[in-house]
Structure formats: structure tokens, C-alpha cells
FIFI-647054 format. One record per residue (C-alpha): residue in three letters; x, y, z. Coordinates in steps of 0.5 Angstrom, whole numbers, plus 500, padded with zeros to 3 digits. Layout:
REM residues N
TORMI   type     X     Y     Z
TORMI    ALA     X     Y     Z
...
END
This chain:
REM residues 376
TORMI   type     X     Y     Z
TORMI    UNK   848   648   396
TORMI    UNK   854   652   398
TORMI    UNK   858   657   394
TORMI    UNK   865   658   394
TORMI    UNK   867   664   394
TORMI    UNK   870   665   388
TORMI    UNK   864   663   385
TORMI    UNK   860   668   389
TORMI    UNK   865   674   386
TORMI    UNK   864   672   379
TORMI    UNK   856   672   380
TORMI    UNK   857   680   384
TORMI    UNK   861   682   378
TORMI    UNK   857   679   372
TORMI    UNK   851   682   377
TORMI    UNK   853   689   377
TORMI    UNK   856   689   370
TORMI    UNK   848   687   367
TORMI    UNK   846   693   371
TORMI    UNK   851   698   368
TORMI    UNK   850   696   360
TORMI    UNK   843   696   363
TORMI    UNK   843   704   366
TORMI    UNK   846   707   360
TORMI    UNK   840   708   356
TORMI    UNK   837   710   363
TORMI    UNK   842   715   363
TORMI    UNK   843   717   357
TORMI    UNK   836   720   357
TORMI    UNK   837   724   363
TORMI    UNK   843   727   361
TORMI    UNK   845   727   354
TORMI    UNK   851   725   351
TORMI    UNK   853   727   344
TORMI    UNK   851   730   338
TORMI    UNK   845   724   338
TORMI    UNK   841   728   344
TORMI    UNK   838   733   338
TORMI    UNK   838   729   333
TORMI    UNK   830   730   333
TORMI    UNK   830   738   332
TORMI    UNK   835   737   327
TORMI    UNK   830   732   324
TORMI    UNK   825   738   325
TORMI    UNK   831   743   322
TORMI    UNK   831   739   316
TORMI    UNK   822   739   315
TORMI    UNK   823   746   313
TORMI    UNK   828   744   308
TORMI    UNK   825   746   301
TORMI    UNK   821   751   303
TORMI    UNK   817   758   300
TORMI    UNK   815   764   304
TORMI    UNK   809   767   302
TORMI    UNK   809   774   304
TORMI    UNK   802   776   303
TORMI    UNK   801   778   311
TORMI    UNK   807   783   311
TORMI    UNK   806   787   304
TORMI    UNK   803   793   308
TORMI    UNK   804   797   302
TORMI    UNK   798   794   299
TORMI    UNK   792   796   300
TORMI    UNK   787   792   305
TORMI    UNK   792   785   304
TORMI    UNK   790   783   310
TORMI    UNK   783   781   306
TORMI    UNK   786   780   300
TORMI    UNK   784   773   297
TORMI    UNK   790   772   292
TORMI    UNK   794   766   296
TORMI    UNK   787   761   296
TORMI    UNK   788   753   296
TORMI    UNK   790   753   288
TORMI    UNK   796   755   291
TORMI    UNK   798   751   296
TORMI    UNK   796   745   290
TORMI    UNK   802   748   285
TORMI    UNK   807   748   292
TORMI    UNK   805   741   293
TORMI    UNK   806   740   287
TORMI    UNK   813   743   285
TORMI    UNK   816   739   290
TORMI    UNK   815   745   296
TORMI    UNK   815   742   304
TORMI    UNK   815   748   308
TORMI    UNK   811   755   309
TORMI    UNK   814   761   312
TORMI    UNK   809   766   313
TORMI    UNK   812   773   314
TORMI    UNK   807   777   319
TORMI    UNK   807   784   320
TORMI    UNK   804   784   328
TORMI    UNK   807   791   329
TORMI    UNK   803   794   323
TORMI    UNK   796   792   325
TORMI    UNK   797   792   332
TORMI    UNK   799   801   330
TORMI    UNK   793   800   326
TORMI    UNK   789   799   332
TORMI    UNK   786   792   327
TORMI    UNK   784   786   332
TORMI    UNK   790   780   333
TORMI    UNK   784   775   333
TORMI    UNK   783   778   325
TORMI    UNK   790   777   324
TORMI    UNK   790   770   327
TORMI    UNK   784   768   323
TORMI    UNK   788   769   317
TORMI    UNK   794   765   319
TORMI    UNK   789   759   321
TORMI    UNK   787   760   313
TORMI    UNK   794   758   312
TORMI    UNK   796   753   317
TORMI    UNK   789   749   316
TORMI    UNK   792   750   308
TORMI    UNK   799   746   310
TORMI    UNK   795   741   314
TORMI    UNK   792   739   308
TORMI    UNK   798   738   303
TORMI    UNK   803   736   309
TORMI    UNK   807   742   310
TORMI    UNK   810   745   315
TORMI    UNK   809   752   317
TORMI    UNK   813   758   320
TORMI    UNK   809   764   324
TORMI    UNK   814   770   322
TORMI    UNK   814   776   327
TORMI    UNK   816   781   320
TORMI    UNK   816   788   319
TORMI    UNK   818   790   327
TORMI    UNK   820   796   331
TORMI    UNK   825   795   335
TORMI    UNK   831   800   336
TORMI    UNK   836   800   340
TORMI    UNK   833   807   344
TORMI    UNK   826   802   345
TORMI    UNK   828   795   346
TORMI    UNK   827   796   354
TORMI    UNK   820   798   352
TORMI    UNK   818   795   345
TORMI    UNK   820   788   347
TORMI    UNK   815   787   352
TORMI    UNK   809   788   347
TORMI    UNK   812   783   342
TORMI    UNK   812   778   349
TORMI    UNK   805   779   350
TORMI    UNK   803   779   342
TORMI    UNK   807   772   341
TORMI    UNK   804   769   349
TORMI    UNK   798   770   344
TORMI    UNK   799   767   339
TORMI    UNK   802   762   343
TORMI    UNK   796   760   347
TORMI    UNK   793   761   341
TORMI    UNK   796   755   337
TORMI    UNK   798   750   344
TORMI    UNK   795   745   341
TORMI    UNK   798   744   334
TORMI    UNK   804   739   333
TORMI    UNK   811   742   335
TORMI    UNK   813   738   329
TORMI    UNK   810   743   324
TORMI    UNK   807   749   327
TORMI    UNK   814   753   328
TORMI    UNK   815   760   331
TORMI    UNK   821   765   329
TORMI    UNK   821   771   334
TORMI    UNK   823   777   330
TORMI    UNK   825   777   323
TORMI    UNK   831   780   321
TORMI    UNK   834   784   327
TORMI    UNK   838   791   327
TORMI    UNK   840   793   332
TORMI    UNK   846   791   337
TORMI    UNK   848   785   338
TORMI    UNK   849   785   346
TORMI    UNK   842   788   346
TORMI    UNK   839   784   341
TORMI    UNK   842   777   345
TORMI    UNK   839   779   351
TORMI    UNK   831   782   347
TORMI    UNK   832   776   344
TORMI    UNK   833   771   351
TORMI    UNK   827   774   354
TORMI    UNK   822   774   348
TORMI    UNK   824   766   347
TORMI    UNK   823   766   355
TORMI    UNK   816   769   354
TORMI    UNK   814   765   349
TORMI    UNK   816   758   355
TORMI    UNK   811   761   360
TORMI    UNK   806   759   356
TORMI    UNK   809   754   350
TORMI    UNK   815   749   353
TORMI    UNK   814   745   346
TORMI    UNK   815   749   341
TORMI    UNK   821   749   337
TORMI    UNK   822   757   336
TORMI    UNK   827   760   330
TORMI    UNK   833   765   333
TORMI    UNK   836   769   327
TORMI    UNK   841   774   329
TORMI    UNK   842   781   329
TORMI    UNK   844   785   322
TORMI    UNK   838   783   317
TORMI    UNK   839   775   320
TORMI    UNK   846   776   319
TORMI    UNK   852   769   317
TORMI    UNK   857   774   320
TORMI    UNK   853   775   326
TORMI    UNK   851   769   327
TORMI    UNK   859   766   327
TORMI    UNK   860   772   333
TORMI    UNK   854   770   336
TORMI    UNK   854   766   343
TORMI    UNK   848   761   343
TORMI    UNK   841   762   348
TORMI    UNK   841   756   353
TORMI    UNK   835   754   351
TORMI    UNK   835   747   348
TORMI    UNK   829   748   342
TORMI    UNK   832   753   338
TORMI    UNK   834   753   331
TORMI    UNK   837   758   329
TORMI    UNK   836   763   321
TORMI    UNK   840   765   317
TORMI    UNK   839   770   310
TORMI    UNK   843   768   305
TORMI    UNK   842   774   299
TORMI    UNK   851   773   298
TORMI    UNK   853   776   292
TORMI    UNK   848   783   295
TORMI    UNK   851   786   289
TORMI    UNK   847   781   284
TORMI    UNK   841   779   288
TORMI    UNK   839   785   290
TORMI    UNK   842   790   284
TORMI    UNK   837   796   282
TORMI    UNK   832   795   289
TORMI    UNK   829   802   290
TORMI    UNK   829   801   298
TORMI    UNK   836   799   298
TORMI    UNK   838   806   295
TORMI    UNK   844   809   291
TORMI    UNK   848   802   294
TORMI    UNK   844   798   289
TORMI    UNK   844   802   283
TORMI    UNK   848   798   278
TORMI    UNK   843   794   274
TORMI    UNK   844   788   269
TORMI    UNK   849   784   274
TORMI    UNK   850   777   271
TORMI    UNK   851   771   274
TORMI    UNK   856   768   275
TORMI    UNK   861   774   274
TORMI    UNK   862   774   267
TORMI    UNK   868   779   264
TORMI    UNK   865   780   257
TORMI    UNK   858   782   260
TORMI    UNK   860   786   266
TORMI    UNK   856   793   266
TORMI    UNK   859   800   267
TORMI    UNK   859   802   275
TORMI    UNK   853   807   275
TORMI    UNK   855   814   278
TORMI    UNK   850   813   283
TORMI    UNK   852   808   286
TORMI    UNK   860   812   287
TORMI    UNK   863   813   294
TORMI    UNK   857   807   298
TORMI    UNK   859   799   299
TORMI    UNK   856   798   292
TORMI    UNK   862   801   289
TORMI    UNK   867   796   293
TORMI    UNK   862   790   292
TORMI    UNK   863   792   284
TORMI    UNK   870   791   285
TORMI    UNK   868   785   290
TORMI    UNK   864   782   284
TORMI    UNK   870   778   279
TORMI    UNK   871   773   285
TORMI    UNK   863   773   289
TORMI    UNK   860   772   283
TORMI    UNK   860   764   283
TORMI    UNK   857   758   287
TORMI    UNK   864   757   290
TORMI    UNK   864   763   293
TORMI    UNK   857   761   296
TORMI    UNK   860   755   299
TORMI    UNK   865   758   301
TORMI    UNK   863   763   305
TORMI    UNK   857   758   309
TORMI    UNK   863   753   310
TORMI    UNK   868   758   313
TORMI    UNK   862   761   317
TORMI    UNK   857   757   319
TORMI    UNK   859   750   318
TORMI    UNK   865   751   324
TORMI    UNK   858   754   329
TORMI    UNK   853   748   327
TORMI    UNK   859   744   329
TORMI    UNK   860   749   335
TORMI    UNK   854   749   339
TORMI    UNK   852   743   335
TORMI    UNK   845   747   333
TORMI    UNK   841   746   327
TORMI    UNK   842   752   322
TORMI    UNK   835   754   317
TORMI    UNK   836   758   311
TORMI    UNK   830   762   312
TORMI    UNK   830   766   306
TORMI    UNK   835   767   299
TORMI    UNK   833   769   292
TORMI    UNK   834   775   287
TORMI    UNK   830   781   286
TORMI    UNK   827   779   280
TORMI    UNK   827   787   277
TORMI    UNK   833   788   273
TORMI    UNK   837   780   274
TORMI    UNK   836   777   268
TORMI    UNK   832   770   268
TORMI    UNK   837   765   265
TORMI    UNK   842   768   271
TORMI    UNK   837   768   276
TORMI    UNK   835   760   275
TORMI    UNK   843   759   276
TORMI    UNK   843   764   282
TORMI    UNK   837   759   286
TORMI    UNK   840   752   284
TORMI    UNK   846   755   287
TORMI    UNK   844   757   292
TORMI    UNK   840   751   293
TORMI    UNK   846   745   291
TORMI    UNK   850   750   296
TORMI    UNK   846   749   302
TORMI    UNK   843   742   301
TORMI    UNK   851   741   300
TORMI    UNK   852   743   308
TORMI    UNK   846   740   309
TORMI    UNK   843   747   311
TORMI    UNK   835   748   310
TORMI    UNK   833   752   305
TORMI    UNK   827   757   304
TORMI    UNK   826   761   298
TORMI    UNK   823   768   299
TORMI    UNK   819   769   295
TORMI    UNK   813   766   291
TORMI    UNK   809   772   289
TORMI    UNK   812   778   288
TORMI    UNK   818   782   287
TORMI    UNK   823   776   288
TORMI    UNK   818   772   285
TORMI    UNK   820   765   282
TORMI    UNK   815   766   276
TORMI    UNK   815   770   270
TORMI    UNK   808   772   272
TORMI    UNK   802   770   276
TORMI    UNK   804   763   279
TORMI    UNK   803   757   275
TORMI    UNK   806   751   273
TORMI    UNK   805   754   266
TORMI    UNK   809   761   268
TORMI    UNK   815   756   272
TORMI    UNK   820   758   266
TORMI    UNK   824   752   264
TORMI    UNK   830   754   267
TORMI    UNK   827   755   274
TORMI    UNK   825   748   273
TORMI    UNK   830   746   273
TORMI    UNK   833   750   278
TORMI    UNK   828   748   284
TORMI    UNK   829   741   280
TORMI    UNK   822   740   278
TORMI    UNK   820   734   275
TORMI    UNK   812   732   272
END
């Protein structure tokens, strides 16, 4: 049977238009369209949410820590328990390694640990703590910590990208330009031996929201990126002995309260601590929490279209009292979970401790039950 013409060009055109619609879902594999392109290291973003650092790997101030036994399987059990997903495990690899004690002792500990979150389903972050580098260092110290995280790379290849993640240094100090260019050779490090593995990038000035909002993103397309969230300082950190004279006025409540704002102790006269005193009746509030992650943040999430973590927020449980550190953390949390930032609480069993105590679910005051929104 012959074909006109006419009939022949709609048969071309209906031909090529099943062969476009056909295409796209080819094309949008190979080069991604949209937000939709990372929408799984969001997914792997939001594992992380609800999270604990346990912070036993880096007390270098104790004695022997690395054979402590006090985190056992009763304790991931109570994390379980209460609702927590996620695990950060802050590391103190420079500290051994200047100790002269073997990676593989350190790597059977963090095991111990992974092997716990597995059990319970928890996701897990090995967190390169308590580093060296320095501005006058960086050409020689950031190949050692590329050859220390290609050892605990090859170490963990075979565990799932999907729970076992890597933050390659915590809490930078040192500037900018040179923390970007440490910070692009370390992640390159780690991909000569792990392609898959999703890493965590803070940026410098102690894991800084400020920093963050000037800091241009690596090219590397599986990075999330970590902040700290200690805002007001002057509350969450009031009477810290390592912070110094800064620090020194104590018996801060939160929210800024007139009537119970303590007198400036002289000490602190004359440093930042004086200013933030002053700073205070308009910090000391969950609105100023959500407006400062929302003027800088929220635009950069929305910028380079990257997932953000909040890897570590919570009060120096010293000298704030405990109805105001229950209102600080369920802040903090409604703030993030409100800017859909994940979260994740420093720490579970010392000086920033969510217990009144050795952690139990009996020492979980009711205040901070409710603020971390637990229920039997």
C-alpha cells in the first residue's frame, strides 16, 4: 500500500516525537537537571538529622580514653531509645599519631563503634578532631592528614556510602584561601582511593555560619557541608575555662530575661565578651536563632543547591542553668528542623551533657525530654 506524502510526514513526526519524550529521562541521567540531581545526598543530608556526638575518641585530657570502656552497647540501646539516628565520632588522629599509638588501635575502636550503629541502624560520621593545622604548616601537615583519611579510607571502602560518612577536619582555623585549597586536596585524597563516599566540608573559623555564607563551594559533587551552631556564644558557652576571660560571665539565662540578667563580671571587661553582653537583650531568643540561619544559610543551601548539617550545637552545662538549657536545645532544634537543617547535639556524656548525671533514661530530666521531644 502506497503513502501519501502527507501521511508519511505525520508518521516522521510522531516517529521523532516518541524518540524526544523517549530521550529525556536518558539525558537527564547524564546531565542533570534541577534540584531533583541531588536530591539523594539530601536524602543522606537528612540521615543525619536527630543525631549525638559521642565524644570519647577525643578527651585527650583523660587518661588512657582510648581503652576506656564507659560508651558500651547500653548506650547506643538509650540513643535508640530516645529517638537518636545518627552517631558523630569525633577522633583525635593527630594526637595518637604524636603518641606514637598504631592507627589499626585507633581504627579497632571506631569499628566498635560502627559495628554498634549497625546494630541499632544508625548512621555514623568518623570525624577527623583535634587537628594541627596552621597557616604556617598547611604545605607540610595536609599531606599527613591525606595519608592518615587514605587509611581510613581503604580501611571502611566496603561499608555502605549510605551510613558510614567521613568530615575531613573539624572546626578549621585557619584562613580562608588556604583552608579552601587544604580542604579541596584532602577530599581529592580521599577520592584516589573512596569515589563513593559522602564527605562532610565545614568551613574555616571554628565551622563558621559566616564563613560558610563567603565561602565558595568545592567542585566535587558528594559534599555535604557542616556547620557549628553555638549562637548566642555568650549563653551556650558562659564560664567555659578554655575560652578565657571572654567567657566569664556566668548565670546567663535563656531566653534574655531583664529581671535575672547577671552584672558583667570585670574579668570579661574590654574582650568580645563585654560587647556580646551588651549584644544579649536582642540574641538571647529563638528568633534571633532562625534569623540568623535564614539570612545565612538558607540563601547559600539555596545558592549552590547543597545540603547543610548542623554537626554540632549545645550549652556548656557548668554554670547555665537547666530549665534554660532545655529551652536553648528545643530551640535550636525547632529552628533547624524548621530550615530543614539536620541536627546534631554535642554531646552525650560530658561537659555539654544532655543528663543531669551519668546517662540514663532516669537522669534525662523532664525538661530535656521534652526538648529533644521524647516520648516512652
Amino acid at each position: 500500500m502506497r503513502l501519501c506524502k502527507y501521511t508519511i510526514k505525520i508518521l516522521i513526526f510522531l516517529i521523532l516525537f516518541q524518540l524526544l519524550h523517549i530521550s529525556q529521562p536518558i539525558q537527564a541521567k547524564t546531565r542533570p537537571w534541577g534540584k531533583t540531581s541531588r536530591a539523594w545526598l539530601f536524602k543522606r543530608a537528612a540521615s543525619l538529622d536527630n543525631g549525638m556526638n559521642i565524644s570519647w575518641l577525643e578527651q585527650t585530657w583523660k587518661r588512657d580514653f582510648l581503652n576506656d570502656s564507659t560508651i558500651t552497647d547500653a548506650d547506643f540501646m538509650l540513643l535508640k531509645k530516645l529517638g537518636f539516628k545518627s552517631i558523630r565520632l569525633p577522633v583525635a588522629f593527630k594526637y595518637f599519631e604524636n603518641k606514637g599509638i598504631p592507627l589499626n588501635d585507633v581504627l579497632l575502636r571506631i569499628t566498635d563503634v560502627l559495628k554498634e550503629c549497625k546494630k541499632y541502624n544508625m548512621t555514623l560520621i568518623i570525624d577527623y578532631h583535634a587537628g594541627e593545622l596552621k597557616n604556617d604548616n598547611y604545605l607540610t601537615e595536609t599531606p599527613k592528614i591525606i595519608n592518615l583519611w587514605q587509611k581510613v579510607a581503604k580501611n571502611y571502602l566496603n561499608e555502605s556510602p549510605d551510613k558510614l560518612f567521613f568530615e575531613i577536619y573539624n572546626e578549621p582555623t585557619i584562613s580562608d584561601a588556604i583552608w579552601k585549597d587544604a580542604a579541596y586536596n584532602i577530599v581529592e585524597g580521599i577520592r584516589k582511593v573512596d569515589k563513593k563516599r559522602t564527605l562532610l566540608v565545614g568551613a574555616s573559623n571554628y565551622n563558621s555560619i559566616y564563613e560558610l555564607s563567603r565561602m565558595v563551594r568545592l567542585g566535587d559533587e558528594n559534599i555535604i557541608y557542616s556547620i557549628h551552631f553555638y549562637e548566642p556564644f555568650f549563653f551556650t558557652h558562659q564560664g567555659a575555662e578554655w575560652i578565657g576571660n571572654q567567657a566569664s560571665t556566668v548565670g546567663v539565662a535563656f531566653p534574655y530575661s531583664v529581671e535575672n540578667f547577671p552584672i558583667l563580671n570585670p574579668k570579661t571587661k574590654n574582650t568580645w565578651g563585654e560587647t556580646n553582653y551588651y549584644k544579649y537583650r536582642n540574641d538571647g531568643n529563638e528568633q534571633s536563632l532562625t534569623d540568623k540561619l535564614r539570612k545565612y544559610i538558607s540563601p547559600w543551601i539555596e545558592k549552590y543547591d547543597v545540603p547543610v548539617v548542623c554537626t554540632e550545637f549545645g550549652a556548656y552545662n557548668k554554670y547555665a542553668d537547666l530549665p534554660s538549657r532545655c529551652r536553648y536545645i528545643k530551640a535550636a532544634r525547632k529552628t533547624l528542623k524548621t530550615l530543614k537543617i539536620p541536627g546534631m547535639i554535642w554531646e552525650y556524656n560530658d561537659n555539654f551533657s544532655i543528663f543531669d548525671g551519668k546517662p540514663s533514661e532516669v537522669n534525662l530530666p523532664d525538661c530535656m525530654k521534652e526538648a529533644i521531644d521524647y516520648h516512652k
